[in-house]
C-alpha positions as CSV (number, residue, x, y, z in Angstrom):
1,X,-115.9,73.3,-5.1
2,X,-115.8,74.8,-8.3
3,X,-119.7,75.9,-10.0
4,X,-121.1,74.7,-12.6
5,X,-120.2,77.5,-14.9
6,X,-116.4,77.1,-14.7
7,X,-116.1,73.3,-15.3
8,X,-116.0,73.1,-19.1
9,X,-113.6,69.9,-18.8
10,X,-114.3,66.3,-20.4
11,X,-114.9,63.4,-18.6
12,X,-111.5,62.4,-19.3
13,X,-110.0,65.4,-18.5
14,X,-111.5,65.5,-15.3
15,X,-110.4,62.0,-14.0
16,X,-106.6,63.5,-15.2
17,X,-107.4,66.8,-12.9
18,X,-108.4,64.4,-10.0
19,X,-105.1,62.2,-10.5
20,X,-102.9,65.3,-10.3
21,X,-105.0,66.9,-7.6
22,X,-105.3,63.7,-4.9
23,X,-102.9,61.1,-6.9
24,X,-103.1,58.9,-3.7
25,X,-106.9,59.4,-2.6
26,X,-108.8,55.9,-3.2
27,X,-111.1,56.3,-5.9
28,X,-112.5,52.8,-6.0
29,X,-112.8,49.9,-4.0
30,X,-114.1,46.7,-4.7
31,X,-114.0,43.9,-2.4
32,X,-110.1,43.8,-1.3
33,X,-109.1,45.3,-4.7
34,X,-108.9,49.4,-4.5
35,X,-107.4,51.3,-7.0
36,X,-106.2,55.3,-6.3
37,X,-107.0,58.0,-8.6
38,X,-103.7,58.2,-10.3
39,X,-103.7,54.1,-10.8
40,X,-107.5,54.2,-12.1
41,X,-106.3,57.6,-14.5
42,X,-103.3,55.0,-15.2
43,X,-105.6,52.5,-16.7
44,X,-107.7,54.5,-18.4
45,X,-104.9,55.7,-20.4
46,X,-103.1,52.2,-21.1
47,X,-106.9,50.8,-22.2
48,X,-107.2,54.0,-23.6
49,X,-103.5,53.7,-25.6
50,X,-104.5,50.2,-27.0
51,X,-108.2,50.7,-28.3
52,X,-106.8,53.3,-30.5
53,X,-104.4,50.9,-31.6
54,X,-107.6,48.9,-32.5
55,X,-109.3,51.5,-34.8
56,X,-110.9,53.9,-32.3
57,X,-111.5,57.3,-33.2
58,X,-113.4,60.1,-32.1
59,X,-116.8,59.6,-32.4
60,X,-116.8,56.0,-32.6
61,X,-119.9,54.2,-30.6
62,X,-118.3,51.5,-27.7
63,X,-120.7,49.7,-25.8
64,X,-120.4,48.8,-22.3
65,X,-122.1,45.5,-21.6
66,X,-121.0,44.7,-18.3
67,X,-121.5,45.0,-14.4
68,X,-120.1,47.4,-11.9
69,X,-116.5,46.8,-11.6
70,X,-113.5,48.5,-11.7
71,X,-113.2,47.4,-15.2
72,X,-116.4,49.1,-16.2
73,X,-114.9,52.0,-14.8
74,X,-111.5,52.0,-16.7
75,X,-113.3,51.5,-19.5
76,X,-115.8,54.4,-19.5
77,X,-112.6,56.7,-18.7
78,X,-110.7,54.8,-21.9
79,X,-113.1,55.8,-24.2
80,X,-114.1,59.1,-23.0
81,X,-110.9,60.2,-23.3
82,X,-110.3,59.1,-26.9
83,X,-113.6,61.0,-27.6
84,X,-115.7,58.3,-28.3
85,X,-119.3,57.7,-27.4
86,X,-120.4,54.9,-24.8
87,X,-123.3,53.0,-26.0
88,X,-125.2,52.2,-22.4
89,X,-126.2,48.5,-22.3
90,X,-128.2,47.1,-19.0
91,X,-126.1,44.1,-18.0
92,X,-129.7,42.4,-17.1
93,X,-130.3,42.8,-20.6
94,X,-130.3,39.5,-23.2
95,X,-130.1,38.9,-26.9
96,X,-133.2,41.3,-27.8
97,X,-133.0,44.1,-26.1
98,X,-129.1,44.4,-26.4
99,X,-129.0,43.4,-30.0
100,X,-131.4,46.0,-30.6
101,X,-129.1,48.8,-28.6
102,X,-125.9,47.7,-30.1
103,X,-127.2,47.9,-34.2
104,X,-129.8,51.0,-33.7
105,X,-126.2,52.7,-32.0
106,X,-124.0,51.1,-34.6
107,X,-122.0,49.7,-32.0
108,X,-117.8,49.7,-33.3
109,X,-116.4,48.1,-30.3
110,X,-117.9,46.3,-26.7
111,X,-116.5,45.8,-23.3
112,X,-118.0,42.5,-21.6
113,X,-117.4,40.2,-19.1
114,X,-117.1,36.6,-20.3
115,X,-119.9,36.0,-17.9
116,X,-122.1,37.1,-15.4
117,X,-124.5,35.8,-12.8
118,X,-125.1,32.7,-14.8
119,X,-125.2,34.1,-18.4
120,X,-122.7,34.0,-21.2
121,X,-122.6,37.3,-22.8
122,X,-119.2,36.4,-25.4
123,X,-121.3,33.3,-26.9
124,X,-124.4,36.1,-27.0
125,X,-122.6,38.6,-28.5
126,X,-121.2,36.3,-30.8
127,X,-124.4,35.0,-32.3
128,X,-125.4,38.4,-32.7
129,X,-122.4,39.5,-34.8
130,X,-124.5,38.5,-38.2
131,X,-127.0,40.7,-37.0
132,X,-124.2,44.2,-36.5
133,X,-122.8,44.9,-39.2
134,X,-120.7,47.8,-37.5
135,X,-119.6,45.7,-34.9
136,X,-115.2,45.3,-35.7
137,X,-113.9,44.1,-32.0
138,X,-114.9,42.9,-28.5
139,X,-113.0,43.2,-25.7
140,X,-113.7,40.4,-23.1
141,X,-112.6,40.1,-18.9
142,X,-111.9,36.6,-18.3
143,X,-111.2,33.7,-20.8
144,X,-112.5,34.0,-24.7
145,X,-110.5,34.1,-27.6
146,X,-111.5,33.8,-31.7
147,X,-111.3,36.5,-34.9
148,X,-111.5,40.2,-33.4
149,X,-111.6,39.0,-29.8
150,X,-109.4,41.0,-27.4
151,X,-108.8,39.9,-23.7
152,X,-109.2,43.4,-21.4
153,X,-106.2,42.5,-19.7
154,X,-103.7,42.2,-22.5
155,X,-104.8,45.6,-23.6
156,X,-104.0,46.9,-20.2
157,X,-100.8,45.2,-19.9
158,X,-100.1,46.2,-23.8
159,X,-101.0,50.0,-23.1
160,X,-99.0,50.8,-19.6
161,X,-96.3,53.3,-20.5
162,X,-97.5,54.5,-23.9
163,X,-99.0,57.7,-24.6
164,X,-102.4,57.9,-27.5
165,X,-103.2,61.0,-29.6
166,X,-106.0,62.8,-27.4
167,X,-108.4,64.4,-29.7
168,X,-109.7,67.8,-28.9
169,X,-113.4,67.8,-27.3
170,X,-115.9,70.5,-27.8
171,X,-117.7,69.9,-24.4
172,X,-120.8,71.6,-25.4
173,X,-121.2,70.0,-28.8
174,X,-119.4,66.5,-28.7
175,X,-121.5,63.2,-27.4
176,X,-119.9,61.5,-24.4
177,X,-123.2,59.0,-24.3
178,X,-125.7,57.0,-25.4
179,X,-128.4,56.5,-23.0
180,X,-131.4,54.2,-23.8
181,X,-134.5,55.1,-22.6
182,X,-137.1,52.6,-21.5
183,X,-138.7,52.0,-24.4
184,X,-142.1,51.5,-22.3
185,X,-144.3,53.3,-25.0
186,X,-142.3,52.2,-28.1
187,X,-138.6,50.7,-29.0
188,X,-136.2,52.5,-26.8
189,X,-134.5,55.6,-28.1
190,X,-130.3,57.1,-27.6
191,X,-130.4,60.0,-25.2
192,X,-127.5,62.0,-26.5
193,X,-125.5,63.3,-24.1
194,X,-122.3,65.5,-24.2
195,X,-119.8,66.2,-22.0
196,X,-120.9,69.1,-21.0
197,X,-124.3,67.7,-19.7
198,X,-122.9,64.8,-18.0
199,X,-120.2,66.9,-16.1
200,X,-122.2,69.5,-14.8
201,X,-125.6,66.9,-13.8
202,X,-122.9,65.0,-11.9
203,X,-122.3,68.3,-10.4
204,X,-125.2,68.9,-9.7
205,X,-126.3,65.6,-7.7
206,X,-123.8,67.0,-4.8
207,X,-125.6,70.3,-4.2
208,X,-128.4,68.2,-2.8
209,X,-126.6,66.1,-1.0
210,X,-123.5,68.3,0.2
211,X,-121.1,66.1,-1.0
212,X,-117.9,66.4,-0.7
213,X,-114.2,64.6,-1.3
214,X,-114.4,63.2,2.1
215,X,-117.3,61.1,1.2
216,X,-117.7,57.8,0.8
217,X,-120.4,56.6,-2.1
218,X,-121.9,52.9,-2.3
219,X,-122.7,52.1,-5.9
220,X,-125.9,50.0,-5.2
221,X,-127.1,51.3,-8.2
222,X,-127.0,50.2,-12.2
223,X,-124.1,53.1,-13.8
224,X,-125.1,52.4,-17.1
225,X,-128.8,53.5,-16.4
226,X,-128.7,57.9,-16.5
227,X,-129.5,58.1,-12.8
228,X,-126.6,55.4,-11.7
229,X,-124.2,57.2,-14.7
230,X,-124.7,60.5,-13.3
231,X,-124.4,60.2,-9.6
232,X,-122.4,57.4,-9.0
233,X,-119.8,57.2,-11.9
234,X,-119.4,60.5,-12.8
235,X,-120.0,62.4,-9.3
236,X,-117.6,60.9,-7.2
237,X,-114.7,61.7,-10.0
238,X,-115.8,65.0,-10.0
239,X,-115.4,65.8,-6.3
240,X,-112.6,62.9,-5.6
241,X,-114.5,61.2,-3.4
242,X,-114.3,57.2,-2.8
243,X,-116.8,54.6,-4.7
244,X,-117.3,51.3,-3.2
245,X,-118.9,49.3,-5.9
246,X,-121.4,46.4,-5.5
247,X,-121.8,44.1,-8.9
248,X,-125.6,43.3,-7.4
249,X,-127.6,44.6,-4.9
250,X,-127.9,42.6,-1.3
251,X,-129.4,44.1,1.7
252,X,-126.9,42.2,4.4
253,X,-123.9,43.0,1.3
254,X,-124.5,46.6,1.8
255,X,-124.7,46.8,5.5
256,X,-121.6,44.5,5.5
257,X,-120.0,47.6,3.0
258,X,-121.7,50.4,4.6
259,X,-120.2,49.2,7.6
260,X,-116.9,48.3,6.3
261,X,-115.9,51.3,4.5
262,X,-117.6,54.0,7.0
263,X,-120.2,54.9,3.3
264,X,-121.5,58.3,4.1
265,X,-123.7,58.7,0.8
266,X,-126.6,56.3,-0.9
267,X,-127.9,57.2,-3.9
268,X,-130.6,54.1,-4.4
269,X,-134.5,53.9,-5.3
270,X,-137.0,53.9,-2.9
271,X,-137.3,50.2,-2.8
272,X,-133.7,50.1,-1.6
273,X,-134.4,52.0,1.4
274,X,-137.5,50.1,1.5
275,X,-135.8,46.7,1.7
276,X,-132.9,48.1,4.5
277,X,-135.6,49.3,6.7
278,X,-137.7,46.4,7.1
279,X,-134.7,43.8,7.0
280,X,-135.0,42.0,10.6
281,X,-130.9,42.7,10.5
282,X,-130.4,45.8,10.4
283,X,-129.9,46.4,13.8
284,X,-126.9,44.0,14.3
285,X,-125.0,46.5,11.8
286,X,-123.4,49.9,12.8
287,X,-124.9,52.3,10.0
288,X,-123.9,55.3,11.7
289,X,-121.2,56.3,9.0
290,X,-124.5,57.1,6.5
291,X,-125.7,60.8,6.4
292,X,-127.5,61.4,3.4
293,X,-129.4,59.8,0.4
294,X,-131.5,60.2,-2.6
295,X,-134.2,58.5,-4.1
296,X,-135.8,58.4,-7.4
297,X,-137.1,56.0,-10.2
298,X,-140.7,55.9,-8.4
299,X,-142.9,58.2,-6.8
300,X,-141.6,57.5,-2.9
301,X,-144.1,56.0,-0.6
302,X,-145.9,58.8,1.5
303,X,-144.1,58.7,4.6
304,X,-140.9,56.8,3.7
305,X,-138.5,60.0,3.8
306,X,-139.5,60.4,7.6
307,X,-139.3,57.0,8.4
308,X,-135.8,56.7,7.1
309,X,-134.8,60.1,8.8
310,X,-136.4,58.8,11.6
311,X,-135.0,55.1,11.7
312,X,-131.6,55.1,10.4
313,X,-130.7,58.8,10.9
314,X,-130.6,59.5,7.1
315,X,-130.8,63.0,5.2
316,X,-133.4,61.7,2.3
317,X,-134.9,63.9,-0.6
318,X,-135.8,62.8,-4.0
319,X,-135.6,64.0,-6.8
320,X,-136.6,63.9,-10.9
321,X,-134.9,63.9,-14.2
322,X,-135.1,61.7,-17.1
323,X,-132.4,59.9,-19.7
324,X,-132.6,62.9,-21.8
325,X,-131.8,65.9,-19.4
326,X,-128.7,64.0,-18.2
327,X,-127.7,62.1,-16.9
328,X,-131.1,61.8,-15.1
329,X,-131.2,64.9,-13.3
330,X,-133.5,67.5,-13.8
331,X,-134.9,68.9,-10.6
332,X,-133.6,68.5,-6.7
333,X,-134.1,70.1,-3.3
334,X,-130.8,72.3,-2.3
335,X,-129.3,70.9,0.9
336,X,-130.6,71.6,3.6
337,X,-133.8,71.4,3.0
338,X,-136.8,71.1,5.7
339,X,-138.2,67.2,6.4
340,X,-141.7,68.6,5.2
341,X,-140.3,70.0,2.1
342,X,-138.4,66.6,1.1
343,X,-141.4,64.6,1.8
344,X,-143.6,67.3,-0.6
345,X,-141.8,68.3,-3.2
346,X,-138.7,66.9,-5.7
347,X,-137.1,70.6,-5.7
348,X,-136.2,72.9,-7.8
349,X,-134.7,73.0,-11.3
350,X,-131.1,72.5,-11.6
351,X,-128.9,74.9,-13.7
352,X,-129.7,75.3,-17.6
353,X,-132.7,73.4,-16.9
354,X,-136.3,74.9,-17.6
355,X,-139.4,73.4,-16.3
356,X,-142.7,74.0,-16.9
357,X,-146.0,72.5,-15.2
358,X,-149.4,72.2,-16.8
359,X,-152.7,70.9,-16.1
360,X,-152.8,67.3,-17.2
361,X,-156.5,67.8,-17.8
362,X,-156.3,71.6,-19.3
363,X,-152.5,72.0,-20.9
364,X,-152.3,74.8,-19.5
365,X,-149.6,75.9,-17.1
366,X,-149.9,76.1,-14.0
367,X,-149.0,79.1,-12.1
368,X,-145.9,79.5,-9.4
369,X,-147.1,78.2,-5.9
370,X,-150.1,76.5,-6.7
371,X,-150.6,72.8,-5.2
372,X,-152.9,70.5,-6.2
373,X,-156.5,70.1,-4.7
């Protein structure tokens, strides 16, 4: 695997190096539909051909409003490799908070689904259109048509077999994201994120997992919050490994894939596991295939790292980061670690990243070694 000093690639260069590398490897699956690396790098550049046909330049904010799908996909890879920015929006998220996202951004283009577990998102995204003044297209999967209103599909179709003007990307100085914090002591705020960042933190999620290309990921997370984005969009590129993505979490769904596609690797929250260990079905589904995990979002429960070691014969550790050191990952235990170390401690800094540890009473750091009383 190559380190994290030596990949100084963009996003969309490195879904081209994983076509040319393992054109044939499955890179996504969803439901019966799978797509290879080269078909997925395929679609990225034929979305990719027709957006700039549209306007899109380099540096240009694109919002993605829409759930795990392969379309999702495609369409992160489209615009990264036109060197624009994805704007991150929640696809739980309605007319307020996504409004707010899409003008404070100053949103060019969005990708949507025409809808989505019961909501409308082209009749909400055109009643905010007075309110985004930036806003110039939307680009819809499944049936919507009016002024500036592109169907995903006939972009694709359009785009096959024609070539776009890459621009050159500074890795270490050009944005490849937008991700909105919580906003939980104020109105959320962009995370800026370059390529650079969001390469080598998708790196980094496999050094504490020891992942490889012959795993198999489950996506049960969100990708366009950091944590999801880092190690389950980006990640599995990076090492050419297969995604199986879920639109929404289900317990029974994921045993059903887990089981399915022989998954090797989930990257979840602790109520995830939470939820799979106390669901009285578990044991009618052969879970055998899944080796590792990691956990973050919350502090995990005392005692739930054992118990899912213990119970499903899982490799847990969790770990910390935040929006802003991203995508999300700031600090993990290297694989292996020791059971009593993963159930203390969320590891040690990842590369380029500097922590330090005070006193929340004091302010004053805290020295190497010490544990709390």
């Amino acid at each position: 695997m190559e380190t994290i000093s030596k990949n100084t690639r963009s996003l969309g260069e490195n879904l081209a190096q994983a076509a040319s590398l393992s054109p044939y490897k499955i890179a996504l699956v969803e439901g019966e539909k799978r797509k290879t690396f080269k078909e997925l790098d395929e679609m990225a550049t034929a979305l990719a051909a027709s957006l700039q046909e549209l306007g899109v330049r380099k540096g240009d904010r694109i919002a993605i409003y829409m759930r795990s799908s392969i379309e999702f996909v495609v369409s992160f890879y489209a615009i990264e490799k036109l060197g624009g920015i994805v704007a991150w929006v929640n696809p739980n998220y309605r007319k307020t908070e996504a409004e707010f996202i899409l003008r404070n951004s100053e949103t060019k283009g969005i990708v949507i689904f025409r809808d989505w577990d019961g909501y409308d998102y082209l009749d909400a995204v055109t009643e905010m259109k007075e309110n985004l003044p930036h806003l110039k297209f939307t680009v819809v999967v499944g049936k919507g048509d009016g002024e500036n209103i592109w169907s995903f599909d006939d972009l694709l179709k359009k785009g096959y077999g024609r070539s776009f003007s890459a621009p050159a990307i500074q890795t270490e100085e050009d944005l490849a994201m937008l991700i909105y914090t919580s906003g939980t002591t104020g109105r959320p705020k962009g995370a800026m994120i370059t390529h650079f960042q969001a390469v080598n933190a998708g790196l980094e999620y496999s050094f504490g997992l020891q992942a490889t290309s012959e795993d198999v990921f489950i996506g049960v997370l969100p990708m366009s919050h950091s944590y999801g984005c880092g190690s389950t969009l980006i990640q599995p590129t990076l090492l050419r490994s297969t995604l199986v993505l879920m639109e929404k979490f289900d317990v029974e769904k994921a045993f059903q894939i887990i089981e399915k596609e022989r998954v090797t690797l989930q990257l979840a929250s602790p109520t995830h596991y939470i939820l799979e260990l106390n669901h009285p079905k578990r044991s009618q589904y052969d879970l055998t295939s899944l080796r590792a995990g990691l956990i973050a979002g919350q502090v995990a429960p005392e005692g739930l790292i054992t118990r899912v070691q213990k119970e499903m014969g899982v490799y847990l550790t969790s770990f910390w980061g935040a929006s802003e050191v991203g995508p999300g990952l700031g600090t993990i235990c290297p694989y292996p670690s020791p059971l009593e170390i993963r159930e203390a401690f969320i590891g040690k800094p990842i590369a380029g990243t500097v922590v330090r540890i005070v006193d929340p009473a004091t302010r004053k750091e805290v020295p190497d070694g010490q544990r709390e009383n």
